[in-house]
FILUM-808848 format. One record per residue (C-alpha): x, y, z; residue in three letters. Coordinates in steps of 0.1 Angstrom, whole numbers, padded with zeros to 4 digits, always signed. Layout:
XYZALA ...
// end
This chain:
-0067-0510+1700UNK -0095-0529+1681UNK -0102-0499+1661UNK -0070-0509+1638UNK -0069-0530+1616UNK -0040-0553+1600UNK -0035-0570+1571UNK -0013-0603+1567UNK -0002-0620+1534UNK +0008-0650+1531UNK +0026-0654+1496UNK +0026-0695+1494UNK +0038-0714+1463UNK -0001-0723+1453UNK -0018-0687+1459UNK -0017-0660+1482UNK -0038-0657+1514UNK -0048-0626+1527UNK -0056-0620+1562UNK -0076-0589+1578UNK -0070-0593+1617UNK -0084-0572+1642UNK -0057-0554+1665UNK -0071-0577+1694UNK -0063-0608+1677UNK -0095-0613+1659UNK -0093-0628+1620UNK -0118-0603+1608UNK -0120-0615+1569UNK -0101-0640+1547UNK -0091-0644+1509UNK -0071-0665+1493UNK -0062-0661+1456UNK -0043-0691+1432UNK -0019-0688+1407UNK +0000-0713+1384UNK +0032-0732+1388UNK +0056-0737+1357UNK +0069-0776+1356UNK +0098-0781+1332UNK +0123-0811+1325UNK +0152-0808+1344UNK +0139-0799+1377UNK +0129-0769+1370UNK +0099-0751+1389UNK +0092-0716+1382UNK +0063-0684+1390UNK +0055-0649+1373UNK +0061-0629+1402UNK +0031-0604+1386UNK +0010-0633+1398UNK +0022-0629+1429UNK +0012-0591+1434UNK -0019-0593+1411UNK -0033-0620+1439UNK -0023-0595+1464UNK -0041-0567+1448UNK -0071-0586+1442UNK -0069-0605+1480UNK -0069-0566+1491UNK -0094-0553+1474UNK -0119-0583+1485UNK -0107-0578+1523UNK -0123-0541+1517UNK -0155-0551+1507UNK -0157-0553+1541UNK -0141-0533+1564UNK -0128-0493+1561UNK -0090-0498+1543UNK -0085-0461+1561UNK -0084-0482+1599UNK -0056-0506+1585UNK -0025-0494+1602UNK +0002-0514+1588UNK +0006-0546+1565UNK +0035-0573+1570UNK +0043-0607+1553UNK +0055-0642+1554UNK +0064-0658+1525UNK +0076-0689+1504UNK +0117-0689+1507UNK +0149-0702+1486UNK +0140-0686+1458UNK +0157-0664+1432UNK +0141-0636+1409UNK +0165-0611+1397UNK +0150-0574+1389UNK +0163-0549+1372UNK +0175-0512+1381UNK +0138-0505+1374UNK +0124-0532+1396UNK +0110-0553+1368UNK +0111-0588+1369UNK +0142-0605+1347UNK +0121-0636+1337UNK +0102-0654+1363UNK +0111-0662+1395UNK +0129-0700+1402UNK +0109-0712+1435UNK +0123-0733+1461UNK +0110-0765+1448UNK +0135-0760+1417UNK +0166-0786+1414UNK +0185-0773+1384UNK +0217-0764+1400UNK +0225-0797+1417UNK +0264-0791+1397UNK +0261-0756+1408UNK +0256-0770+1445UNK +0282-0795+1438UNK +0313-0770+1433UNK +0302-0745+1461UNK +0304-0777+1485UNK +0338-0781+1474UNK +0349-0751+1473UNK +0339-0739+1511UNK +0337-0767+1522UNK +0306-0786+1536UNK +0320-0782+1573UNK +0329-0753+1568UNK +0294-0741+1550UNK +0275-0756+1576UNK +0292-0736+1600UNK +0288-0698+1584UNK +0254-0707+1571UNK +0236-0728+1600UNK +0223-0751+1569UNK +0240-0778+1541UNK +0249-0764+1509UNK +0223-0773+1485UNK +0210-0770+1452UNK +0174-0761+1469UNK +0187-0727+1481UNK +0191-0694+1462UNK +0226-0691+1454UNK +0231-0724+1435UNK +0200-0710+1419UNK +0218-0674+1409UNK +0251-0692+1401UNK +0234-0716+1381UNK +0216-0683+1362UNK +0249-0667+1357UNK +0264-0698+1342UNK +0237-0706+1320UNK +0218-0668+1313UNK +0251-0645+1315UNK +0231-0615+1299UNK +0203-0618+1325UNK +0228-0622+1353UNK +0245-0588+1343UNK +0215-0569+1335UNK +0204-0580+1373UNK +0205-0555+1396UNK +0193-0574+1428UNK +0184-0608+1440UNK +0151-0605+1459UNK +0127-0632+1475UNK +0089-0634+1470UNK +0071-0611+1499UNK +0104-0591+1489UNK +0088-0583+1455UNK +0057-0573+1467UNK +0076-0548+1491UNK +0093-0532+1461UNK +0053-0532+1445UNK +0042-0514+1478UNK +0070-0490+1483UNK +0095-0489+1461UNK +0119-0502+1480UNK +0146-0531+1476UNK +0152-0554+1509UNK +0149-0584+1523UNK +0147-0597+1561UNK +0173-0619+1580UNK +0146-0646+1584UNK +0144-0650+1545UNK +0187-0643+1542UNK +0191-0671+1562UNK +0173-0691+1537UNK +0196-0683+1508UNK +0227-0704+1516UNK +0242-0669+1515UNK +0239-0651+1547UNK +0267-0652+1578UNK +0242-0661+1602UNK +0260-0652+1633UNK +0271-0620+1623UNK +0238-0613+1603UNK +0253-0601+1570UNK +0257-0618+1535UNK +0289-0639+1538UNK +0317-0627+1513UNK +0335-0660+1516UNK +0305-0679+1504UNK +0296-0652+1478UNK +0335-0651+1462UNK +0335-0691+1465UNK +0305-0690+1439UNK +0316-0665+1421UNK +0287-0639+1424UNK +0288-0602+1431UNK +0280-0589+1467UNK +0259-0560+1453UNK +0235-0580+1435UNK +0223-0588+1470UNK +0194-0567+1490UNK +0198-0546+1516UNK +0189-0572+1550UNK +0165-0555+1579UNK +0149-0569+1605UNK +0116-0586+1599UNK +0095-0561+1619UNK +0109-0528+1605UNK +0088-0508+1588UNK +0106-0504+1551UNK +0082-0478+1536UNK +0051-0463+1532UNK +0021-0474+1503UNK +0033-0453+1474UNK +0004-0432+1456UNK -0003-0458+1430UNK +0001-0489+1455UNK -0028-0475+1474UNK -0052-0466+1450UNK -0051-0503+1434UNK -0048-0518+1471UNK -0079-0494+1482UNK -0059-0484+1510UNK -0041-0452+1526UNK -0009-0440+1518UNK -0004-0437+1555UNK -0001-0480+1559UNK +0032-0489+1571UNK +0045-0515+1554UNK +0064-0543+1575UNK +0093-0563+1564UNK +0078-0593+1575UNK +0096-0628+1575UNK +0101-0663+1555UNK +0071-0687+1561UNK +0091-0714+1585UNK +0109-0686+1610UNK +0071-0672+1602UNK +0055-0703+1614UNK +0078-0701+1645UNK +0066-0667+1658UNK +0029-0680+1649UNK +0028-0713+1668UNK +0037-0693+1701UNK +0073-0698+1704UNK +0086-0669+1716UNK +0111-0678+1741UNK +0140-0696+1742UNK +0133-0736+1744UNK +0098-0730+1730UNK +0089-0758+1701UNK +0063-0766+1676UNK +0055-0799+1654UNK +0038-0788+1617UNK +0021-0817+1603UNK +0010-0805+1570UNK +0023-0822+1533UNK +0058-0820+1547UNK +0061-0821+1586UNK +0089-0804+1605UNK +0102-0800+1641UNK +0115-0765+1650UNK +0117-0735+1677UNK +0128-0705+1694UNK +0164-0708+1701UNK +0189-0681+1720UNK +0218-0693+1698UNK +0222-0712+1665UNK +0224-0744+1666UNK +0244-0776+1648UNK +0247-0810+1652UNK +0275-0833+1643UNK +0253-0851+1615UNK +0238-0817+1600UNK +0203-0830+1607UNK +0190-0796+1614UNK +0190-0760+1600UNK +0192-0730+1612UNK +0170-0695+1603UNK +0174-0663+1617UNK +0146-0658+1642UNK +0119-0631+1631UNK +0122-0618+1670UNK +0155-0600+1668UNK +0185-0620+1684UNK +0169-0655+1682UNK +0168-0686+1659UNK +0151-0708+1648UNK +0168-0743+1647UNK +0144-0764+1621UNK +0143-0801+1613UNK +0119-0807+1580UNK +0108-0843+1564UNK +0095-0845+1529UNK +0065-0872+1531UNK +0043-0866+1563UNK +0004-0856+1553UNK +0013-0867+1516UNK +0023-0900+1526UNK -0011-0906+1543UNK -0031-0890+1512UNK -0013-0913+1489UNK -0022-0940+1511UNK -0061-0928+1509UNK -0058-0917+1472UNK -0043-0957+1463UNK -0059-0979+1486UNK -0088-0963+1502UNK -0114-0960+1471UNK -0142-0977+1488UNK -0138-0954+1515UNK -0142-0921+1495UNK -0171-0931+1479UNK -0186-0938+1517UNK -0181-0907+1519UNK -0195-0890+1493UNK -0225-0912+1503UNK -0229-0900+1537UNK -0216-0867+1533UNK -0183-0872+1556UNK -0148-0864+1553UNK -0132-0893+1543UNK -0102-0890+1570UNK -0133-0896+1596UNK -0139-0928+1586UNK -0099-0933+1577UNK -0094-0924+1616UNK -0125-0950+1625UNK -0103-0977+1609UNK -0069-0967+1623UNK -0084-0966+1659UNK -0092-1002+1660UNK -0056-1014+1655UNK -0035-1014+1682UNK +0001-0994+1689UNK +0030-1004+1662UNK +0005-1014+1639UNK +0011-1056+1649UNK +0050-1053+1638UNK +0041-1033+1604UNK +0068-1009+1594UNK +0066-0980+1567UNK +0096-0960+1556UNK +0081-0926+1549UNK +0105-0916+1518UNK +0085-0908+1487UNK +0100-0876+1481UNK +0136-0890+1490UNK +0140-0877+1520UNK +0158-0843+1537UNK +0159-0848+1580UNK +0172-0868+1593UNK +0184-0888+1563UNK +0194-0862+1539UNK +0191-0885+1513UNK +0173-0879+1480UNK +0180-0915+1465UNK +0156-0929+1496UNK +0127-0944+1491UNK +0093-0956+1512UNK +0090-0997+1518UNK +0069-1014+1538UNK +0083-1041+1560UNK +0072-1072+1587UNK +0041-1073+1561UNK +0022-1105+1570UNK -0012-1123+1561UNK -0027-1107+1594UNK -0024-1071+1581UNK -0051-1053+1571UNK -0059-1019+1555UNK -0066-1007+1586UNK -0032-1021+1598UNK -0015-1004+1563UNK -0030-0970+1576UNK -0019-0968+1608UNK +0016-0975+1603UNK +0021-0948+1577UNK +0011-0929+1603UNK +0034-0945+1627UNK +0063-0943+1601UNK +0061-0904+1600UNK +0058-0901+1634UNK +0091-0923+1639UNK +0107-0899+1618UNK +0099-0868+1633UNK +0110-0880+1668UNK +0146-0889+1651UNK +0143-0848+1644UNK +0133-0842+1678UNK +0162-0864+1692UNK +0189-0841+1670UNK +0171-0811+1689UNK +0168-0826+1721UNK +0207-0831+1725UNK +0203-0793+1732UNK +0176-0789+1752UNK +0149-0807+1773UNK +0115-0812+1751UNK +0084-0824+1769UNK +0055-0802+1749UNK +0051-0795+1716UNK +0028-0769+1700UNK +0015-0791+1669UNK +0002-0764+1641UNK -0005-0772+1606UNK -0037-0794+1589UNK -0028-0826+1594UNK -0029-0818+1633UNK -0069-0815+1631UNK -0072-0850+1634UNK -0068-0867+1672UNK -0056-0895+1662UNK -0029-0881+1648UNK -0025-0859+1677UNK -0021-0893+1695UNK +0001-0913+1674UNK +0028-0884+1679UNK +0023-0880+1713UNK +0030-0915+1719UNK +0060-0920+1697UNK +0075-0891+1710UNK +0067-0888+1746UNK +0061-0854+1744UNK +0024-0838+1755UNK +0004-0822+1724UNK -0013-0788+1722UNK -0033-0776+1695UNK -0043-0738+1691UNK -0076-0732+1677UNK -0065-0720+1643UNK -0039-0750+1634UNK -0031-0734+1596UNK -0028-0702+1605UNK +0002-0699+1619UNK +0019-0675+1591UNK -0008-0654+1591UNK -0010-0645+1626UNK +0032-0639+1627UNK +0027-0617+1596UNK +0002-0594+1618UNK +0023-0598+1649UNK +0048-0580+1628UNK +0030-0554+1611UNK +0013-0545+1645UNK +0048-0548+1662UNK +0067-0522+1635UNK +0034-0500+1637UNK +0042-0494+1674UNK +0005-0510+1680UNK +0021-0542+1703UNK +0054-0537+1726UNK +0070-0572+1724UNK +0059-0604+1704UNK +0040-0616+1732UNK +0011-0602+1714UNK +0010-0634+1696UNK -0014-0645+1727UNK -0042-0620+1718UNK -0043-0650+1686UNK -0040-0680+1703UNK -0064-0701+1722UNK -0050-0736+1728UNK -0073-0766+1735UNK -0068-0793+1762UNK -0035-0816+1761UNK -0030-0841+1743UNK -0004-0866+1770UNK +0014-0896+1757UNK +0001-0930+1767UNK +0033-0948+1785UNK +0025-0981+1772UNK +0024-0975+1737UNK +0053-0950+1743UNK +0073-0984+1752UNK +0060-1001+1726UNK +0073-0972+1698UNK +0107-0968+1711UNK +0115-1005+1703UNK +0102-0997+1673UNK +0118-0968+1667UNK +0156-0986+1668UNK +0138-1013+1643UNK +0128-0984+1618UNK +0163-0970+1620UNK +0179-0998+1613UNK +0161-1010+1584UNK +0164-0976+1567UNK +0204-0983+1571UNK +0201-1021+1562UNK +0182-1005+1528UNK +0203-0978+1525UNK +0229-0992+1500UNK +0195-1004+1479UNK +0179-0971+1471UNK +0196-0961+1436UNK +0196-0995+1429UNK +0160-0997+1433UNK +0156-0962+1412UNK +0179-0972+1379UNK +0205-0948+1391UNK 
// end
């Protein structure tokens, strides 16, 4: 089996990484290639989508410096969702792509809410209607680019493109259709109702597969500029958070994972969809056929700790350049010294307004119970603390479904113990790290390809890539300590609420 190789590509909003993985399990070689983002006024974020394949080809070519491109077997993806880039009959590219990060069609958002309903939305699509999604993004295009609309022949997501580059061929997966505000997700088809109530056509949407399907072969010309055989299978693949799922381990029904990266989120492996009164969580399609994956995200997790670094902690970088340390080392040094709940320090963790479990984008961060005693140190450690809070309010929504006593924690802020610790203790819930904590993607991506090349029977070849570490276990003291807390926290984000757009000018 370790004859065969695989290749995984991870097709991320700052650059595509490019995995070569062993059929045992083993990352054989690694390369990641950037590519610009396009910031306009208005909320508007876009990509070239030939960036997106040219990083591919050249992330290809690199891995087979290396290794024989006649042992790779198959090739799969997992890539950045929510986006829209219309292509022609011809498969070229109608202008770039608008990326998930894009706002424009808040209005666009506004009228589909009212016109299905958000109940009602909530209920076909397992997520709020939203301007973040694909279809506001297609009915804003319409609206606003009529002549591109019409000369668009399908609406197609980011590892999508690079399918149609490989084989020819126009699809997308279920994983990445949930993502579009425009899939049924019980019934696994694009939902007429929604797709009449924003006035779009049904046929400018792809054909949907399942994520491990093999969609094609390398065409001719995709082989000789990959440097690979025309005998690779190429693999649907998936969306990066239903992706992220399959990587962390969670393969079975009641299964969960904490990502602690920039943005932080709380999701799983669920038998059936799930919804909550408040819409707190979403709801993908599962890459594993027949399951979901219920998903709770906050904006502000890692990013709220490097702002604290990049505004306060000066001093400490240069100490670091000095002694040739990371700088979160001595960051953790200073947090450890100050005990649970940070001596009554709060921190709202909303600089990016905020999506679970406030769903507010007027919110904002605040510090609160701020006295003479605090220190740094004490600053630190509750924005920590704060983030933490938040993500157990997630993993409350998810636990009024099922019981939750271990997480899987993935993603690079879960490097660090201590902040292994902090969310072990505000959450109660034991902690265990696998030994590649940002690969998670990657690894789905190669389960898949491996899977729809017939190499692995079921998805618990996810294993042959995993080795966990020893638990982290909550500390039962400080676990009392943080649920106090915790009702504190709430209820100053709801005694602030009314404040926010105030506060902004709005």
């Amino acid at each position: 089996m370790s004859d065969q190789y695989l290749i995984a590509y991870d097709i991320g909003t700052s650059g595509t990484k490019a995995s070569l993985y062993s059929a045992d399990g083993r990352m054989l070689h690694r390369c990641t290639v950037g590519y610009e983002i396009s910031y306009r006024s208005g909320g508007r974020v876009e990509q070239y989508p030939d960036d997106w394949w040219n990083a591919v080809v050249t992330a290809t070519r690199k891995l087979t410096e290396n290794a024989d491109g006649r042992a790779v077997a198959a090739v799969s993806f997992s890539g950045q969702m929510m986006g829209c880039l219309l292509i022609d009959r011809d498969g070229k590219p109608l202008g770039n792509s608008i990326i998930w990060a894009d706002t424009r069609a808040q209005d666009e958002a506004e009228i589909l809410s009212k016109r299905v309903g958000e109940e009602r939305g909530y209920q076909i699509l397992g997520h709020r209607i939203s301007c973040s999604y694909s279809i506001e993004k297609l009915m804003w295009l319409k609206k606003n680019e009529p002549e591109r609309y019409e000369q668009g022949f399908k609406m197609i997501q980011a590892k999508d493109y690079i399918i149609l580059k490989m084989t020819g061929r126009v699809v997308s997966d279920y994983s990445d259709g949930s993502g579009t505000n425009g899939m049924d997700l019980l019934n696994n088809c694009w939902s007429r109702e929604v797709l009449d109530a924003a006035g779009l056509d049904m046929d400018k949407m792809p054909e949907l597969v399942q994520s491990a399907e093999v969609v094609g072969h390398l065409t001719k010309e995709a082989a000789s500029l990959l440097h690979l055989s025309e005998d690779v299978k190429v693999v649907a693949g998936g969306g990066d958070g239903p992706c992220a799922t399959l990587g962390s381990g969670c393969v079975r029904n009641g299964q969960y994972y904490l990502t602690f990266g920039t943005s932080a989120w709380v999701s799983g492996t669920s038998a059936q969809p799930r919804a909550d009164e408040k819409h707190i969580l979403f709801t993908f399609s599962h890459v594993i056929p027949g399951m979901y994956s219920p998903t709770g995200t906050m904006q502000a997790a890692g990013s709220s700790y490097a702002y604290m670094k990049r505004t306060f902690c000066q001093e400490e970088i240069q100490r670091a350049e000095q002694e040739k340390r990371n700088v979160y080392d001595i960051l953790d040094e200073m947090i450890e010294k100050i005990p649970a709940g940070s001596d009554h320090l709060l921190y709202l963790p909303y600089l990016n307004g905020e999506r679970a479990p406030r769903w507010n984008p007027n919110a904002s961060g605040a510090f609160l119970g701020m006295t003479m005693e605090h220190t740094k140190a004490h600053y630190l450690r509750a924005a920590l603390e704060g983030v933490a809070m938040n993500l157990d309010l997630i993993l409350r929504a998810h636990r009024e479904h099922e019981e939750i006593n271990r997480l899987i924690l993935t993603g690079g802020g879960a490097k660090g113990d201590i902040v292994a610790r902090i969310l072990a203790d505000v959450t109660g819930c034991e902690m265990v790290r696998p030994d590649h904590v940002e690969d998670a993607t990657s690894m789905a991506a190669a389960v898949l390809a491996g899977f729809g090349a017939g190499i692995y029977q079921n998805f618990d070849a996810i294993n042959l890539y995993l080795k966990f570490g020893q638990p982290i276990r909550p500390d039962e003291q400080n676990h009392k300590i943080y649920q106090k807390l915790e009702k504190v926290f709430d209820d100053v984000y709801y005694a602030l609420e009314p404040c926010f757009k105030e506060i902004q000018g709005k």
